[in-house]
BASERO-504162 format. One record per residue (C-alpha): residue in three letters; x, y, z. Coordinates in steps of 0.001 Angstrom, whole numbers, plus 500000, padded with zeros to 6 digits. Layout:
<atoms>
ALAXYZ;...
</atoms>
This chain:
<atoms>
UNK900478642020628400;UNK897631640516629753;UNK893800641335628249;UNK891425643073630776;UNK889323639683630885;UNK892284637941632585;UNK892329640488635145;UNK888362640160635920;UNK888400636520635526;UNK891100636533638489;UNK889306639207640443;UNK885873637559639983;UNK887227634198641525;UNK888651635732644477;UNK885803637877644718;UNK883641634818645319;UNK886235632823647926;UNK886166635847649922;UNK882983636350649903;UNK882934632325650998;UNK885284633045653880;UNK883379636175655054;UNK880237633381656168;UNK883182632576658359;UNK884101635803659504;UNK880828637402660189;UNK880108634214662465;UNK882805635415664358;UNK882357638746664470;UNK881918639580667939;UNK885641638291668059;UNK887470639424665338;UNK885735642891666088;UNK887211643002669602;UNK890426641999667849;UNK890151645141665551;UNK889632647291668312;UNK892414646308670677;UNK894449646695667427;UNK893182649956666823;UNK894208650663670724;UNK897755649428670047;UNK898356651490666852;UNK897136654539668495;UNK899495653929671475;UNK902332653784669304;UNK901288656813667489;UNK900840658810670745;UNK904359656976672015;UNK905875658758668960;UNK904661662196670007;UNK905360661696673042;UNK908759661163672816;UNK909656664339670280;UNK908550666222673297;UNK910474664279675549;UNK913288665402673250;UNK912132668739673188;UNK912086668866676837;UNK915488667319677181;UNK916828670068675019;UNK915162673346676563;UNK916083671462679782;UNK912176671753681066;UNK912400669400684295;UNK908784669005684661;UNK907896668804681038;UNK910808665628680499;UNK909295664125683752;UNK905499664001682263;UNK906751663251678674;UNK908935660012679929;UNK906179659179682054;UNK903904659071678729;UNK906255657449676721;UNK907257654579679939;UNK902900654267680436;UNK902353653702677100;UNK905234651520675884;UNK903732649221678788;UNK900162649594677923;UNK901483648478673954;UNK903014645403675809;UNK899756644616677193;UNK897627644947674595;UNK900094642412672606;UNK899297639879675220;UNK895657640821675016;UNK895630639953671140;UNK897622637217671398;UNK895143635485673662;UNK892083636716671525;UNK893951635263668560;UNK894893631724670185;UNK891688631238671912;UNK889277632276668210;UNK892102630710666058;UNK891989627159667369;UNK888234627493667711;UNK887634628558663843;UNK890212625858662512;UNK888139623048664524;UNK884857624253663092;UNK886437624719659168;UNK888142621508659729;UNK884789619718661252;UNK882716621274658368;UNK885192619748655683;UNK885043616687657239;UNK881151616526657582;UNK881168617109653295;UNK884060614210652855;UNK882168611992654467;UNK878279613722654124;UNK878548614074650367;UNK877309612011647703;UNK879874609263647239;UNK880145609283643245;UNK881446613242644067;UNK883944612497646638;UNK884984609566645358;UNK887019611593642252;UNK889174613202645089;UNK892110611447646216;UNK892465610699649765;UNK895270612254649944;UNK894523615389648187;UNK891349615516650421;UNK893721615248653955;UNK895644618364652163;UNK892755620628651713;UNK891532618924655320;UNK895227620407656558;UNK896882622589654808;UNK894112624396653678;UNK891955625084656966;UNK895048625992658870;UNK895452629015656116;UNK891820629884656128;UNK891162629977659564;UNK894047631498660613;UNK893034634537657955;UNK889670634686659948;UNK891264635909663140;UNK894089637863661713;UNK893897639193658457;UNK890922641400658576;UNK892265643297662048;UNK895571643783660533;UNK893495645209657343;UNK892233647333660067;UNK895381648401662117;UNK897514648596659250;UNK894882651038658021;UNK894768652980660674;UNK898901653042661383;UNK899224654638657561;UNK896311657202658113;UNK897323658053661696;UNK900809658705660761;UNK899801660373657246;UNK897630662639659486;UNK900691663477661821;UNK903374664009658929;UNK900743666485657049;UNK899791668480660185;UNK903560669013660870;UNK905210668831657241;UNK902944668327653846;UNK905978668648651566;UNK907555665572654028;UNK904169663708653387;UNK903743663993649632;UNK907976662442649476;UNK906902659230651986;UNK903783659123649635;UNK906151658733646094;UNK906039655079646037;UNK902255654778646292;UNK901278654842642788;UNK904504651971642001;UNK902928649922644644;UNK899375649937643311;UNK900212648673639746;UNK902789645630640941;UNK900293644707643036;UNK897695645030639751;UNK900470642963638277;UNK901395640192640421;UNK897762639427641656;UNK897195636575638805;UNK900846635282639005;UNK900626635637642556;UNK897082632793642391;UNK898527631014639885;UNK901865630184641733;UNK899671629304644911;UNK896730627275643057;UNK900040625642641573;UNK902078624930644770;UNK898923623775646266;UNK897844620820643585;UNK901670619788643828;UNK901726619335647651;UNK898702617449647038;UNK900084614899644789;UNK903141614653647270;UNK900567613688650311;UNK898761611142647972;UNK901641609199646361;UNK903010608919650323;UNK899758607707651859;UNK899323605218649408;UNK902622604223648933;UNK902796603575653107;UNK899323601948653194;UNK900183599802650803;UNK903605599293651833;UNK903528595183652128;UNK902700595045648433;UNK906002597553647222;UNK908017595592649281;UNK907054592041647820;UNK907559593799644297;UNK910772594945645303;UNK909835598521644541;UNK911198600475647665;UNK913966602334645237;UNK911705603055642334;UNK908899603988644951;UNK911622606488646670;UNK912512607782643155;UNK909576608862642279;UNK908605610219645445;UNK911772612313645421;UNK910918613769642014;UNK907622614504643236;UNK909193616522645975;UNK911378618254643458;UNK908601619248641236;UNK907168620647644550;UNK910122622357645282;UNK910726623971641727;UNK907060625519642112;UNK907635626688645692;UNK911543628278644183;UNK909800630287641288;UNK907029631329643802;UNK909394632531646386;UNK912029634138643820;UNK908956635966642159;UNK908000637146645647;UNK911548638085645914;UNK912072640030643229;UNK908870641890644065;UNK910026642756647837;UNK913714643283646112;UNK911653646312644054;UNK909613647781646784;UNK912645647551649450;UNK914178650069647009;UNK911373652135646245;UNK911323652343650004;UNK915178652927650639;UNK914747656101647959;UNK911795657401649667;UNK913766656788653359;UNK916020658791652208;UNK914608661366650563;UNK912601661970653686;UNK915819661605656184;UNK917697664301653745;UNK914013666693653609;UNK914025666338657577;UNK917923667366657887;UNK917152670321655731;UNK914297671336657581;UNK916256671065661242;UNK919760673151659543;UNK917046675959658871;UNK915766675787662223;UNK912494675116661213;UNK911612672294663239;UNK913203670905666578;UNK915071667874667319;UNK912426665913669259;UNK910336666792665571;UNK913324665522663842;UNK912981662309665904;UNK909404662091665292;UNK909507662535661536;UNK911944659485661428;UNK910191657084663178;UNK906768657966661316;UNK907665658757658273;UNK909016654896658056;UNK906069654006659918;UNK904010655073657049;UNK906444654232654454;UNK906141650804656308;UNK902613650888656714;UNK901543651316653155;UNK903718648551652039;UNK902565646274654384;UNK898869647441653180;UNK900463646542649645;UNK901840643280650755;UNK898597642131651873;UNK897615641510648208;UNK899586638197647956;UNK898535636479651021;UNK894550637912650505;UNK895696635629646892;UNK897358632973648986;UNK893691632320651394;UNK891549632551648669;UNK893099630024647032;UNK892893627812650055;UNK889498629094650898;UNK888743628597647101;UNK889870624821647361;UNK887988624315650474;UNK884904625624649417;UNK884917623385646089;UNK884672620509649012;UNK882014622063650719;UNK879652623251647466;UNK879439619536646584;UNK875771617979647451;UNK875272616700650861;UNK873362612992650696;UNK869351613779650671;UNK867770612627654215;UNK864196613371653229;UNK862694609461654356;UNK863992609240657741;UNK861377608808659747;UNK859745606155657677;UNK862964604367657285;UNK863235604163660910;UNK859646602571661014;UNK860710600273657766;UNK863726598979660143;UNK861459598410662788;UNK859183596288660868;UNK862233594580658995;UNK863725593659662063;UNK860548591458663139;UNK859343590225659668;UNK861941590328657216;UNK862408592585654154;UNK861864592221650875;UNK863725594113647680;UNK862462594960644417;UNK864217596354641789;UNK862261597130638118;UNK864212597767634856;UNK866852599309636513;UNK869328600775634565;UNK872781602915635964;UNK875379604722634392;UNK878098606622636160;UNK878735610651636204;UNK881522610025633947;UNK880735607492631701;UNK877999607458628753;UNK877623604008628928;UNK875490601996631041;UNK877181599889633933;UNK873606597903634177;UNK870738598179632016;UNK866982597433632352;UNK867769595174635200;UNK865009593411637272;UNK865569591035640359;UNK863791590709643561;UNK864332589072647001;UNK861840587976649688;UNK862300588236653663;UNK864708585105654353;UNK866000584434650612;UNK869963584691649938;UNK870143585484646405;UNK873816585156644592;UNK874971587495642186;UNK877846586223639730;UNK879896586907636654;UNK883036588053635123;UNK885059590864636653;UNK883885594222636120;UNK880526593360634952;UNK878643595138637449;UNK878483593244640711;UNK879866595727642649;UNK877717598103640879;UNK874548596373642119;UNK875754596366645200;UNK876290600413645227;UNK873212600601644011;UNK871803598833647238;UNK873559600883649319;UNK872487604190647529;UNK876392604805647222;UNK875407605332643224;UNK871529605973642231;UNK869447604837639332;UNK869435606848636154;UNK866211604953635429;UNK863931602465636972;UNK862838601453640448;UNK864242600261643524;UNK862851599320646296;UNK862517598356649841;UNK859634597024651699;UNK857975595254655417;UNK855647595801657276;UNK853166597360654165;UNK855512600141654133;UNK857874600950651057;UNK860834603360650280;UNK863188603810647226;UNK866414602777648534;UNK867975605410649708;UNK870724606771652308;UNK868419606437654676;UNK867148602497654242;UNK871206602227655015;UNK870132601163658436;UNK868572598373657008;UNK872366597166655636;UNK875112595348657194;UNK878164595293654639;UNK880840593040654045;UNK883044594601651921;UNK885565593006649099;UNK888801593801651086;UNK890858594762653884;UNK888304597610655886;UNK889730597223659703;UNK890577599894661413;UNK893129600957663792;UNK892029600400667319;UNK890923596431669155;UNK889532593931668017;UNK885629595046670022;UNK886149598808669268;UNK886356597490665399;UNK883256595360666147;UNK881410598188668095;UNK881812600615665714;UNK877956599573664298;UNK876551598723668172;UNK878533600938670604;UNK875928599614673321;UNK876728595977672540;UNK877737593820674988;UNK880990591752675495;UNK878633588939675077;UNK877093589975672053;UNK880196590609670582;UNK881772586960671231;UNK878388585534669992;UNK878846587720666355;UNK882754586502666667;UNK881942582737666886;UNK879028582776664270;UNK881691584543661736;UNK884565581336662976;UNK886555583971664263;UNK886143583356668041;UNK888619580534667775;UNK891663582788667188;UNK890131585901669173;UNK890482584414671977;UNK893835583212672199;UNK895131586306671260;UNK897295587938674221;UNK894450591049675115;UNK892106588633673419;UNK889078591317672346;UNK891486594005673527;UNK894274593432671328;UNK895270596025668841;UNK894511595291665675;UNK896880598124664301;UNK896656599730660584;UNK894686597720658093;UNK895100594881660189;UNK898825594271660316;UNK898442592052662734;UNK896335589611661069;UNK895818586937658062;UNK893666588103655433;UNK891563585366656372;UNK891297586233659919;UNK890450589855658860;UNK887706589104656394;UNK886049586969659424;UNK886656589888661367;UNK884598592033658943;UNK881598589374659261;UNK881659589215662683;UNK880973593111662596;UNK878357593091659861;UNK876656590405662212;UNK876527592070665103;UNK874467595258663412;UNK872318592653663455;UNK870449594524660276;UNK867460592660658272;UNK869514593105654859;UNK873165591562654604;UNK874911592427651710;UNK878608590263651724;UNK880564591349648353;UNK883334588288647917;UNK883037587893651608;UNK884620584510652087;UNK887498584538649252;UNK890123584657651630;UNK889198581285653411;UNK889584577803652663;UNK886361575546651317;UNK886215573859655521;UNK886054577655656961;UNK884136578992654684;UNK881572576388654724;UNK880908576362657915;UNK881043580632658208;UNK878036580757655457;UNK875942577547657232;UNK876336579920660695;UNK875690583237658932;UNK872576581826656302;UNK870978579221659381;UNK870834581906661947;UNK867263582740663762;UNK864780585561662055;UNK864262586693658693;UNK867419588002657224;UNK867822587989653839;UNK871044588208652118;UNK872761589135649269;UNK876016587708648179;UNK878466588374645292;UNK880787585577644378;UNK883081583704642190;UNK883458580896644666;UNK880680577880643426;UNK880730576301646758;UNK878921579196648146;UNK876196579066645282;UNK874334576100647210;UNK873314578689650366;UNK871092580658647806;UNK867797580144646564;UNK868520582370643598;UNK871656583254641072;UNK871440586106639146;UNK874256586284636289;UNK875910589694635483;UNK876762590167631656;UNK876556592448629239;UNK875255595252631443;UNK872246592554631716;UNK870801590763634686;UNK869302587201633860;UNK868148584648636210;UNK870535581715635970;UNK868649578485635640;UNK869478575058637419;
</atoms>
């Protein structure tokens, strides 16, 4: 049996998702509230269909001419009218529906790619396109639909509780026997009912993420000859996913198996009450006819309020998971204006960067990456950092582009007499070459414009020839407008890295900050793409990581990383 803590712990998480999803639903209000009430209007139609036809019935039977001709009329109006009204809601729920999933989905997004990177970076990607997915479409189809059919199913058991009491109380109390069965399995299945969802959830999840990476990196499990193992495992993930879904479903099952008894019991208790009632003569045939259709209206109704309880569980869970994304800390933006100015001035006389006993340690690590670390560089400089793998180069580059912050010390950026901590905002002072393959789907200029979307063709074939890349650009078939399709299928590693200088370039940014930049090209190539990139007019200074000695001769200064130290390495 479980303790009374279990139950509050359960109640006081969905408790707080709901009240999470309510931001949501009180934004909309003006919608879902018109949603209630044409709800409201539908359920009282039926009602008022029902009563209208027992004296249709009635009429039928005493043979009243103008009495049947009014009560069909009723019962033809407002079967139409009920027809309506569906169309009515279906429109209000399409139209607020799509509008609320864009705006969840768009607010998810915003924290992926808003939040501070040491956060986000523990999700998987794939995991993260799940709760982007998956997740909204559950929450934001709740917003427009679950609270009016809280409402109308409300209203359908009172309405036809009020009708069956008013005409027969003994009749009421028998559709009412399962109440009281319904209340405590729904007590009962509320944790089981989280816990297979939460469950279900995290395993779709891990079936997204092994797929996306497995495709992305698809090249590399061919060349291992891994396509069966890879398919092996990806099938037992989707068992395990299955398994999870079965035991949800059969518990669901076995749930609905209960209740559809319950209710057969109580159907027929009230079917054999309202057979009695008519062999005494105590109520008519049309009020036979009536007591059938509500009293399994209400029977109905009041499971359907009782079913509610597991798919209130299922969109907290998904509102729960969603709002985990959204509660992490959005990047602070408190020195824009100043960095603006700071770029300004950068972009005329250079920048310089100062960092003073600088020591960082991740969120989940108690040791330090870098420790007490001091280096500088002046508007112009390119200053090399190198050292073994996994020393902290990549780190110190991070820490540059406030991806990861200091735990102590200072860093700094200054021009112009004007000087800021680095920050998110001093990012505009960056261009980034990045260890890797980061193209994107789309041509070769939209991958280039992506930091100048006003840049010119021009521009962009000046950025392409400084990075050596024009050469190959050019005799492509669409040239600038070829596709360069998914992580750059289309192209050498080689001829992707220049790619990624060529783009860097073009931001034209006071600060350039190339992380193993050239290790895809040969000594020739590479030589020249570092004389182009490190002899080009103005004041940019650079910072390079490298394992590569021929680059070392570009820089004025080499730092070495080792032992969480930075030292200056001597000629």
């Amino acid at each position: 049996m479980k303790r009374p803590s279990e139950y509050a712990a359960t109640f006081s998480g969905l408790k707080a998702e709901w009240k999470w999803l309510f931001r949501y639903i009180l934004k909309y209000r003006t919608a879902v509230l018109l949603y209630v009430v044409i709800g409201l209007l539908g359920t009282a139609m039926g009602l008022a269909g029902s009563v209208a036809g027992k004296y249709l019935i009635d009429s039928v039977v005493s043979h009243d001419k103008n009495t049947i001709l009014l009560s069909a009329g009723l019962v033809v109006g407002l079967s139409l009218m009920q027809i309506a009204v569906g169309f009515f809601t279906s429109r209000i729920a399409s139209a607020t529906g799509t509008r609320v999933c864009n705006e969840v989905r768009g607010s998810i997004y915003r924290h992926i790619v808003c939040s501070n990177w040491e956060d986000i970076s523990k999700y998987h990607s794939g995991e993260l396109l799940n709760r982007l997915e998956g997740d909204v479409s559950a929450v934001s189809n709740s917003i427009i639909s679950f609270i009016p059919s809280l409402f109308t199913k409300t209203a359908m058991f009172a309405g036809c509780l009020a009708l069956v009491l008013y005409y027969d109380p003994t009749m009421a109390a028998m559709a009412l026997l399962s109440a009281p069965v319904m209340f405590f399995l729904s007590r009962y299945s509320a944790k089981i009912m989280r816990k297979y969802n939460l469950e279900s959830r995290q395993a779709n999840g891990r079936v997204l993420s092994y797929s996306e990476e497995s495709i992305q990196n698809l090249q590399t499990v061919k060349a291992f000859d891994l396509p069966e193992s890879y398919t092996k495992k990806f099938v037992s993930l989707l068992a395990d996913h299955r398994r999870l879904r079965l035991e949800h479903d059969y518990f669901t099952q076995r749930i609905s198996l209960l209740l559809g008894v319950i209710g057969l019991i109580v159907s027929n208790l009230c079917y054999g009450w309202g057979v009695w009632r008519l062999w005494q003569g105590a109520i008519s045939f049309g009020t036979m006819t009536m007591f059938l259709q509500i009293t399994g209206r209400l029977s109905s109704s009041f499971s359907a309020l009782v079913s509610m309880a597991p798919s209130a569980i299922s969109i907290a869970t998904a509102a729960g998971r969603i709002k985990e994304i959204t509660d992490l800390p959005l990047e602070s933006h408190t020195d824009d204006s100043l960095a603006r100015e700071l770029g300004e001035k950068a972009r005329s006389e250079g920048v310089s960067l100062s960092a003073s006993n600088i020591t960082c340690r991740y969120s989940d690590s108690d040791s330090p990456v870098i420790s007490n670390a001091g280096f500088h560089l002046a508007p112009g400089e390119t200053v090399a950092f190198v050292g073994p793998s996994g020393e902290g180069k990549t780190t110190i580059l991070r820490l540059l582009l406030a991806l990861v912050s200091p735990t102590e010390g200072e860093l700094t950026l200054s021009a112009g007499g004007i000087t800021l901590p680095v920050s998110p905002d001093t990012r505009r002072l960056c261009a980034y070459v990045p260890q890797g393959n980061t193209v994107f789907s789309g041509t070769v200029a939209e991958n280039l414009r992506i930091v100048r979307p006003e840049a010119t063709d021009e521009e962009l074939i000046a950025a392409l020839k400084a990075a050596e890349a024009w050469s190959f650009v050019e005799a492509l078939p669409g040239g600038m407008d070829t596709v360069v399709g998914e992580r750059g299928v289309n192209f050498s590693e080689g001829q992707v890295q220049r790619l990624a200088i060529a783009r860097a370039l073009l931001k034209n940014a006071p600060l350039l900050i190339m992380d193993e930049a050239t290790s895809a090209l040969d000594a020739e190539t590479e030589a020249r793409v570092l004389s182009n990139v490190l002899s080009s007019p103005g004041k940019r200074s650079c910072i390079i990581t490298t394992h590569r000695p021929g680059v070392l001769k570009y820089c004025d200064r080499i730092y070495r990383i080792s032992g969480n130290s930075v030292t200056l390495k001597e000629d």
